[in-house]
C-alpha positions in Angstrom: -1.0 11.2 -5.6 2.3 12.8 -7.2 0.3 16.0 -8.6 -0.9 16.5 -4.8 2.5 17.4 -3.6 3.3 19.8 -6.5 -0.2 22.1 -5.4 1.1 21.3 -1.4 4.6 22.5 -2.6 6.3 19.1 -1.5 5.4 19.4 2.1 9.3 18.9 2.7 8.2 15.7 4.9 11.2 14.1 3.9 13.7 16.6 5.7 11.9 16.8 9.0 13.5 14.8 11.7 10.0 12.9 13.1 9.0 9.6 13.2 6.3 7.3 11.2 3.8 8.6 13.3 4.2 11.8 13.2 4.8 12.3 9.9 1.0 10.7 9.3 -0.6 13.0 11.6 1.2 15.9 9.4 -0.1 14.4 6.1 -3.2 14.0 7.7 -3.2 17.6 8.8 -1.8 18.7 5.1 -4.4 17.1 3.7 -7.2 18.5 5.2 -6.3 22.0 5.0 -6.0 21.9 1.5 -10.0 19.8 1.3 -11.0 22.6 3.2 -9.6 25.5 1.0 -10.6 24.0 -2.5 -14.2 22.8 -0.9 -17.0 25.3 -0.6 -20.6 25.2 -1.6 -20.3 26.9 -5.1 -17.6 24.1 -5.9 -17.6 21.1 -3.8 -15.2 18.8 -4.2 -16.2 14.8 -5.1 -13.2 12.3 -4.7 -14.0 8.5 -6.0 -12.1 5.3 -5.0 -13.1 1.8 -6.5 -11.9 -1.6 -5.0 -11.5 -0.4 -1.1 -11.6 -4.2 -0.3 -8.1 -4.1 -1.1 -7.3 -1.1 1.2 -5.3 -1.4 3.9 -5.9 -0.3 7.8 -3.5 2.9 7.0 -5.2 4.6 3.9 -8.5 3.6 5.4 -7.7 5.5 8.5 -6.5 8.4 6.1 -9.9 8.3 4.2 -11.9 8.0 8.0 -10.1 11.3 9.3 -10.8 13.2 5.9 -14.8 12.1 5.6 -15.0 13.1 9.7 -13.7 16.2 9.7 -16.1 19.1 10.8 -13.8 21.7 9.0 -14.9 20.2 5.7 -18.5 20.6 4.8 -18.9 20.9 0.9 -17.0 17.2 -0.1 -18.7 14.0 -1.2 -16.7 10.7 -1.0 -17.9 7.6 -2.9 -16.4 4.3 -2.4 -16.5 1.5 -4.4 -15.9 -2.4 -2.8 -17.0 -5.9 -3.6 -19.1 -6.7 -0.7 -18.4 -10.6 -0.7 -14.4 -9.7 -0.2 -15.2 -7.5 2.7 -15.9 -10.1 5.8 -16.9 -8.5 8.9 -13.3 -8.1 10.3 -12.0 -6.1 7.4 -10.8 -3.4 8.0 -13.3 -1.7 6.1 -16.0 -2.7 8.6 -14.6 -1.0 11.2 -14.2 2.2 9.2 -17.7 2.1 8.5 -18.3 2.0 12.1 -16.4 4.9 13.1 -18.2 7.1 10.3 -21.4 6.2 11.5 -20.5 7.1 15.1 -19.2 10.2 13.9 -22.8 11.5 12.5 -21.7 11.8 9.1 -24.7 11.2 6.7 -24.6 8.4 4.3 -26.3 6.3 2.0 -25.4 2.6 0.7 -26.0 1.4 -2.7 -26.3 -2.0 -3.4 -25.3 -2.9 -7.4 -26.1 -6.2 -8.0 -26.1 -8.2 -11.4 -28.9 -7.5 -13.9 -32.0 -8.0 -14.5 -33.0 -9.9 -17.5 -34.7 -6.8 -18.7 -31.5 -4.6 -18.1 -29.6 -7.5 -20.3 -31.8 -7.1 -23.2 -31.9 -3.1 -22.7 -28.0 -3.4 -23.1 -27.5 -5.6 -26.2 -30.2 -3.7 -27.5 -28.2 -0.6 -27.3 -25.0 -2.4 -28.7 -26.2 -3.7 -31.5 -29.1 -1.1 -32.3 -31.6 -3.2 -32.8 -34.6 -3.1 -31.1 -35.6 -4.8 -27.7 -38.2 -6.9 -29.3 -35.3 -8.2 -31.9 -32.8 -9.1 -29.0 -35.2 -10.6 -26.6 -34.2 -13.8 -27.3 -30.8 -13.4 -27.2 -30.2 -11.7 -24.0 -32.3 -14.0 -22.1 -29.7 -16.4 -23.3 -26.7 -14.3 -22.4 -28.7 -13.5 -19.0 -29.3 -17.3 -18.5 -25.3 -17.6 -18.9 -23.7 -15.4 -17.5 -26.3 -15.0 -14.2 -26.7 -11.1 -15.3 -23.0 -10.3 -14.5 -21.5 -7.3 -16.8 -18.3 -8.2 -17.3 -19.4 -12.4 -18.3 -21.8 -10.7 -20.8 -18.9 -8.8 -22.1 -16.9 -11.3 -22.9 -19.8 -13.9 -23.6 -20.8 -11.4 -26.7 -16.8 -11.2 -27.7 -16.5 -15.0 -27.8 -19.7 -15.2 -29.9 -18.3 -13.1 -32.3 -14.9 -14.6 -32.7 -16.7 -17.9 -33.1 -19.0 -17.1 -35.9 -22.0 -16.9 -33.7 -22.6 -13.7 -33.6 -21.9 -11.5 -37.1 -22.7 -8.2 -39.2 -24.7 -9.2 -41.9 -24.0 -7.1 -45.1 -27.2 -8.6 -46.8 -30.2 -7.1 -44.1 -27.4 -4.4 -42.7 -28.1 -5.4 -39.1 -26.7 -7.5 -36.8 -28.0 -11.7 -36.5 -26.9 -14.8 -34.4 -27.4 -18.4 -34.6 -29.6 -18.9 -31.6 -29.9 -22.1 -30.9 -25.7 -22.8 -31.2 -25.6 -19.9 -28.6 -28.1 -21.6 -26.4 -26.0 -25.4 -27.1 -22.9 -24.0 -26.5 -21.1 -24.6 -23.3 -19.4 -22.5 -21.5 -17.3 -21.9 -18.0 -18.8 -21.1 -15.1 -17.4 -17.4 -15.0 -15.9 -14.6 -16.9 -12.3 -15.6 -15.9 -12.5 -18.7 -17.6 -14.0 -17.8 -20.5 -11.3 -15.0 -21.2 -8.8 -18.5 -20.2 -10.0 -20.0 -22.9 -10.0 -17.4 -25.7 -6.5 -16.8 -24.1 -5.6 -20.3 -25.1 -6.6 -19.5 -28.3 -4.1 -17.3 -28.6 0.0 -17.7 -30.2 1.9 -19.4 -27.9 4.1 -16.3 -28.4 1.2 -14.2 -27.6 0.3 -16.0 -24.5 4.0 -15.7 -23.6 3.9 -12.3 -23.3 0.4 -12.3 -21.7 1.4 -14.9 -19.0 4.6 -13.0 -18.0 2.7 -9.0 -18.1 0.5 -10.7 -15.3 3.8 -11.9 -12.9 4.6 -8.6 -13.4 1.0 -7.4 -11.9 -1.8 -5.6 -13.2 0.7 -2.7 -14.3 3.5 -3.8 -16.3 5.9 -2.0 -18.5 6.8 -3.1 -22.2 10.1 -2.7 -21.0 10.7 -4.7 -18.7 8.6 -7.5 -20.2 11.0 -7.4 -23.7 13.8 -7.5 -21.3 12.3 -11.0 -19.9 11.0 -12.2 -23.2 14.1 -11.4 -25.1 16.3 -13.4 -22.4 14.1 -16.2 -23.4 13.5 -18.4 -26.1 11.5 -15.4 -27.3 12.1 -12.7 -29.7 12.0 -9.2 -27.5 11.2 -7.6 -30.9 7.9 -8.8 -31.4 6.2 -7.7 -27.9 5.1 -4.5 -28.9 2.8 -5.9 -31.9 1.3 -8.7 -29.5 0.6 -5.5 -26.7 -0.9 -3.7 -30.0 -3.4 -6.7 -30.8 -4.2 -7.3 -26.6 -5.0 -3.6 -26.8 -6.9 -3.7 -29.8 -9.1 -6.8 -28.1 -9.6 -4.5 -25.1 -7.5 -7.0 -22.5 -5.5 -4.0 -22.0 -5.3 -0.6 -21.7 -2.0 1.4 -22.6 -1.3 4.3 -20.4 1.7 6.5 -21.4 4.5 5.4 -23.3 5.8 2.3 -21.9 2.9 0.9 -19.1 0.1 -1.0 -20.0 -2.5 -2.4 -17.5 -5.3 -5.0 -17.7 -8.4 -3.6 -18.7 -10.0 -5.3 -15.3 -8.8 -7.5 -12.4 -10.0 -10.6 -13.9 -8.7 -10.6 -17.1 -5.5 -10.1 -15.1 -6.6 -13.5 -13.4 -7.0 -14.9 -16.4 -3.5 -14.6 -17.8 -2.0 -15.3 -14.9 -3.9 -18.5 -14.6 -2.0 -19.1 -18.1 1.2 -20.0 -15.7 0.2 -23.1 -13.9 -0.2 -22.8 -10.0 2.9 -25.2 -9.0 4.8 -23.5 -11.3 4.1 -19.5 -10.4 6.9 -19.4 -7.4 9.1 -21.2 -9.5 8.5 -18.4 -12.5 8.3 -15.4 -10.3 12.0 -16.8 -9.5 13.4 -16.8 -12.7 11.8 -13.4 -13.4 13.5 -11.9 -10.1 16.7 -13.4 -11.0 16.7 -12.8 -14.7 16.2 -9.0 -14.0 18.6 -8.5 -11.4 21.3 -10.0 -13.7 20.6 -8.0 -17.2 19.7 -4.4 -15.3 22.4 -2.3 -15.0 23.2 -0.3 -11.7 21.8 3.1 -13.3 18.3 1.5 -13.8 18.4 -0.4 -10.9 16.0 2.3 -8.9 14.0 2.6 -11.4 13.3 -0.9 -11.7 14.0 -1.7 -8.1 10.2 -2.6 -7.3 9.7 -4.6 -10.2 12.6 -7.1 -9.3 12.0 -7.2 -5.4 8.3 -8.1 -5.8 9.1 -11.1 -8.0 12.7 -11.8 -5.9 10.0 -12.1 -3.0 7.3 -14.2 -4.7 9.7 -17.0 -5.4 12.0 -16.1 -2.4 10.6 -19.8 -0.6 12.6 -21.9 -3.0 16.0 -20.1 -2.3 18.5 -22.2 -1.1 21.7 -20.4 -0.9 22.0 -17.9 1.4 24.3 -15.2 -0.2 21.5 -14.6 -2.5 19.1 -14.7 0.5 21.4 -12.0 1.7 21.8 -10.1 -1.8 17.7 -10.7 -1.5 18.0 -9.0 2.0 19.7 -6.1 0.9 17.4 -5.3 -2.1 14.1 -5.5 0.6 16.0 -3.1 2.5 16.5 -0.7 -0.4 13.1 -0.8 -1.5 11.7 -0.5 1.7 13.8 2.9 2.5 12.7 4.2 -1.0 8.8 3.1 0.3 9.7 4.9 2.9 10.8 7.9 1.9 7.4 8.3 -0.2 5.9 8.0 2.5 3.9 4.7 1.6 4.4 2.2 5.0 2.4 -0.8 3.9 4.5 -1.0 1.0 7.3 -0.5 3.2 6.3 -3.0 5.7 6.7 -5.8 3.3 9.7 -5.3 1.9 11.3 -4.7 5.7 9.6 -7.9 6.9 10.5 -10.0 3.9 14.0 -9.1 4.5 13.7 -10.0 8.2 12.6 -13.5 7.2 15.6 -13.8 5.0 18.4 -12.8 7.2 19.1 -15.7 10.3 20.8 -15.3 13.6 24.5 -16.0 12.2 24.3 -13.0 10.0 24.1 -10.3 13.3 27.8 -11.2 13.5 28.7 -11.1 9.5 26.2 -8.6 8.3 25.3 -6.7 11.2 24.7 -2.8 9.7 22.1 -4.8 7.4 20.5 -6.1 10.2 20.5 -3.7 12.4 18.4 -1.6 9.5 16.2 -4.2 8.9 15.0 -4.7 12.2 15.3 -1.3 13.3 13.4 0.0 10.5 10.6 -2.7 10.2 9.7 -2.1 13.7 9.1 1.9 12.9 6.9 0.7 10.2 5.3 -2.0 12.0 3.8 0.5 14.6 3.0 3.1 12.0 0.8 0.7 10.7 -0.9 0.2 13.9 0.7 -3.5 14.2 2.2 -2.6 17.8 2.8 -6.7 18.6 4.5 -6.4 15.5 6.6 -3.5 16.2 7.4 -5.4 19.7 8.6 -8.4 17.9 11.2 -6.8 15.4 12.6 -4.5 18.0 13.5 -7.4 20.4 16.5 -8.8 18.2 17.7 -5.0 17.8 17.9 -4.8 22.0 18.9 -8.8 22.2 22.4 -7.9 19.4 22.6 -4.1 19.5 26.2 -3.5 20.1 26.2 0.2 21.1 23.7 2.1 22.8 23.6 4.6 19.9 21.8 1.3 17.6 19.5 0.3 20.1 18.2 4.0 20.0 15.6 4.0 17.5 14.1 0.6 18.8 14.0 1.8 22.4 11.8 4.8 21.3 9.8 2.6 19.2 9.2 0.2 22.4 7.9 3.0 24.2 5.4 4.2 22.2 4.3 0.5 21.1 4.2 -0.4 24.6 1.8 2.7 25.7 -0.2 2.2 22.8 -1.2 -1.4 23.7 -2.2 0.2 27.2 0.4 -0.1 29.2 1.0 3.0 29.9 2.5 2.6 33.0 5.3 -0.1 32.1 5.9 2.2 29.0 7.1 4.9 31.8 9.3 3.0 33.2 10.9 1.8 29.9 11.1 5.6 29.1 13.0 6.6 32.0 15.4 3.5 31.7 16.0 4.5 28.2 16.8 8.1 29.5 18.6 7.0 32.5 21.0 5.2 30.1 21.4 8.4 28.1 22.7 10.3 30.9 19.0 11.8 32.5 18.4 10.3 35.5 14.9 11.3 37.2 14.4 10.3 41.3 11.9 8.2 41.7 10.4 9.8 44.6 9.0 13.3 43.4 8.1 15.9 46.0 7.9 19.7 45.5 11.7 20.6 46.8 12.4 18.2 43.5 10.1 20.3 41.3 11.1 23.5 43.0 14.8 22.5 42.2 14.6 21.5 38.4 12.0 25.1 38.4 14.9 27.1 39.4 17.8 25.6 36.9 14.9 26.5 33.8 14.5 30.0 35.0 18.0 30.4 35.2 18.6 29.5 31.9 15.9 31.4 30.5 16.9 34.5 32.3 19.7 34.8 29.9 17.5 34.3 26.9 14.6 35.7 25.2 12.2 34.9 23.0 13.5 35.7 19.6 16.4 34.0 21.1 15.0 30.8 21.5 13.0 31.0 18.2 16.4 31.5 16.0 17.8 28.1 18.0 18.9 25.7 15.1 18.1 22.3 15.1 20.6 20.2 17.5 22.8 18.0 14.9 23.5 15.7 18.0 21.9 12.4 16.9 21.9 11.4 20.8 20.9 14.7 22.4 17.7 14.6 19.6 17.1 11.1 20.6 16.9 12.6 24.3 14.2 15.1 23.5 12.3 13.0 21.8 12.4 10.3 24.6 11.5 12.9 27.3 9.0 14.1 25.1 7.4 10.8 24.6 7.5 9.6 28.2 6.0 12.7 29.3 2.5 12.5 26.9 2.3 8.8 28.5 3.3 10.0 32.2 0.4 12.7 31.3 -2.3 9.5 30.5 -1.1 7.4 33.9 -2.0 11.2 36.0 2.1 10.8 36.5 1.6 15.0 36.6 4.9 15.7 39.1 6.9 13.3 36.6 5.5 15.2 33.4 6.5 18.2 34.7 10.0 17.5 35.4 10.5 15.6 32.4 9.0 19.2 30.8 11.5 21.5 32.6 14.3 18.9 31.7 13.3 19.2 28.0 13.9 23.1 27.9 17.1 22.8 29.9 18.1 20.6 27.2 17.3 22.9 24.0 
């Protein structure tokens, strides 16, 4: 939510020296202090979100910590999923669960199609006739289309373009031909009756229809001239085909350049326009027609466009420079995810570059993988994938040639590790880690040991006060901030395992070394 962060002031997330995790728990945090101050019982707030069958496990938990929160009384959330996409281990589910446990009072409303009645109420309204008039033809349009809104949509659209369904000028209402609408055959759903008026379409029209939906529900006129253009197409003659897909309400324009399909399945139905043995192959030429006509300026800008189709036709890349220049572009766009914040997003472009790199390439291209790797795994565990986080960090310890780039993947591996529960293995891989950076803890801890590290912290602190310690700036030693954070890391997980002599060295050792 962009306007969010102008109210919030821009957080300044981006300049704070925390991991994935962290960073979360501070939006988190952000996020409900500002519910709680714009909430109140004279003007509660209401927030809305449609399709949360396509949520992921992240923003769910987002939504879960907001609805939960005893600070916020006066805020009603309503969410909006299709119930026959949400089996019962989506993520979803569980979210439910926890909300329910939690107390919070809720209600569940079930839309399902309509009513025959509800039908006829409906056409009756559109075409202002009376509900006696258009019995008989919504039970025909109900008897179609099984009551579903969107089928009896387009089902009245298609009888209208076909003659079937007109204005007469003569009685100055609206009439049919009933018994062709009752002949006539039709698909079994909404997404293939919009194919077929599609079909119906130029083949120029479809063109541009077929590639807007590679592009994705969202597409932007310019990028789509630049693809047409390259073609056998003219470029020129995109914006009146957008103008007439508009006009037929299969899409919506929104700003200047970006269009998106009025509903997900008319986006279905164009891209069902591109055969299904031939979508990785087009997805392809898309990804590689882009990257060579965009110049280096607008390559950020457009740098999500090309990846996503790069990636969707990515399979059928032989070569493996361009695997590599394909690498290197997943990297990019998952540091820009990144740096918004948005880790699924990030997660896939990280992994997808993983996939593309192979073993040869830690010897020839070993800064990119070293990012890769390094990086996926962060994002892997932010997402709450901790195997996943595991599995990336383990080439980054197998090839890192320093200690300084095995760093990041070390900290990672201890905080995956005592997240899956092993808290007690995750100790020991924290003070190995340390160990190697020059803080060595004995492994037998009695109080002469405590009394010992006690007496170097007063010491220290003898010579400093308070306001002292409070003007410190932050340490610009990469390795001394990767110390802290490792002792302060092992020290919450030596905390869980009752490890309380350990904790408190590791503590005292921690203000020694700011």
């Amino acid at each position: 939510i962009p306007s969010l962060g102008i109210v919030l002031g821009g957080w300044g997330l981006a300049t704070l020296d925390v991991d994935y995790t962290d960073t979360y728990n501070m939006i988190v945090h952000f996020l409900r202090v500002f519910v709680r101050a714009v909430s109140g019982p004279t003007h509660p707030v209401i927030i809305l979100l449609d399709d949360l069958q396509w949520a992921d496990k992240v923003s769910l938990e987002l939504v879960k910590d907001l609805i939960t929160d005893a600070g916020i009384h006066s805020m009603m959330f309503i969410g909006c999923y299709r119930e026959e996409e949400v089996p019962n281990e989506h993520p979803l589910r569980e979210c439910f669960g926890e909300i329910t446990m939690a107390a919070v009072p809720t209600a569940i409303i079930n839309l399902g199609d309509l009513k025959r009645e509800h039908v006829n109420e409906l056409v009756s309204d559109t075409l202002h006739l009376s509900p006696r008039l258009t019995r008989p033809l919504a039970e025909s349009l109900h008897a179609k289309s099984r009551g579903n809104p969107m089928f009896i949509r387009q089902l009245m659209l298609s009888f209208y373009e076909e003659g079937l369904l007109w204005y007469s000028a003569r009685s100055r209402r609206w009439e049919w031909d009933i018994q062709a609408i009752r002949a006539k055959d039709i698909p079994d759903n909404a997404v293939g009756l919009i194919l077929d008026m599609m079909k119906s379409y130029s083949t120029a029209a479809q063109r541009v229809l077929c590639v807007g939906s590679c592009l994705g529900s969202r597409f932007d006129s310019f990028s789509l001239e630049l693809i047409i253009s390259s073609g056998n197409g003219n470029g020129s003659g995109v914006s009146r085909i957008l103008h007439d897909a508009v006009a037929d309400a299969l899409i919506n324009k929104e700003g200047s350049e970006t269009y998106r399909f009025s509903h997900d399945q008319i986006w279905q139905a164009a891209y069902a326009l591109t055969p299904l043995s031939a979508r990785e192959k087009t997805h392809l030429h898309i990804g590689r027609l882009l990257l060579s006509r965009i110049s280096e300026d607008q390559l950020d800008s457009m740098l999500v466009t090309l990846v996503d189709q790069y990636n969707r036709g990515s399979s059928l890349i032989i070569d493996h420079e361009e695997k590599l220049t394909l690498a290197k572009l997943n990297l990019k766009a998952g540091e820009k995810a990144l740096s918004s914040l948005s880790f699924l997003q990030a997660s896939i472009y990280l992994l997808q570059g993983c996939v593309l790199v192979e073993a040869t390439d830690w010897e020839s291209n070993y800064d990119l993988c070293i990012r890769l790797f390094t990086s996926c795994s962060e994002v892997q565990f932010a997402c709450g994938n901790n195997e996943g986080a595991v599995l990336s960090l383990t080439p980054v310890l197998d090839n890192g040639k320093c200690l300084g780039d095995k760093l990041r993947a070390y900290l990672t591996l201890v905080t995956a590790i005592g997240a899956q529960g092993n808290a007690k293995e995750a100790v020991v891989q924290g003070l190995f880690v340390l160990e190697q950076l020059g803080e060595s803890f004995p492994t037998d801890i009695d109080e002469a040991v405590i009394a010992r590290e006690f007496g170097k912290t007063q010491a220290l602190l003898a010579v400093t006060t308070v306001d002292d310690i409070l003007q410190l700036p932050g340490t610009a030693n990469a390795e001394v901030a990767s110390t802290m954070r490792c002792i302060l890391r092992t020290s919450l997980i030596a905390y869980s395992t009752c490890q309380a002599g350990l904790q408190l060295l590791l503590n005292l050792r921690s203000v020694q070394k700011a």
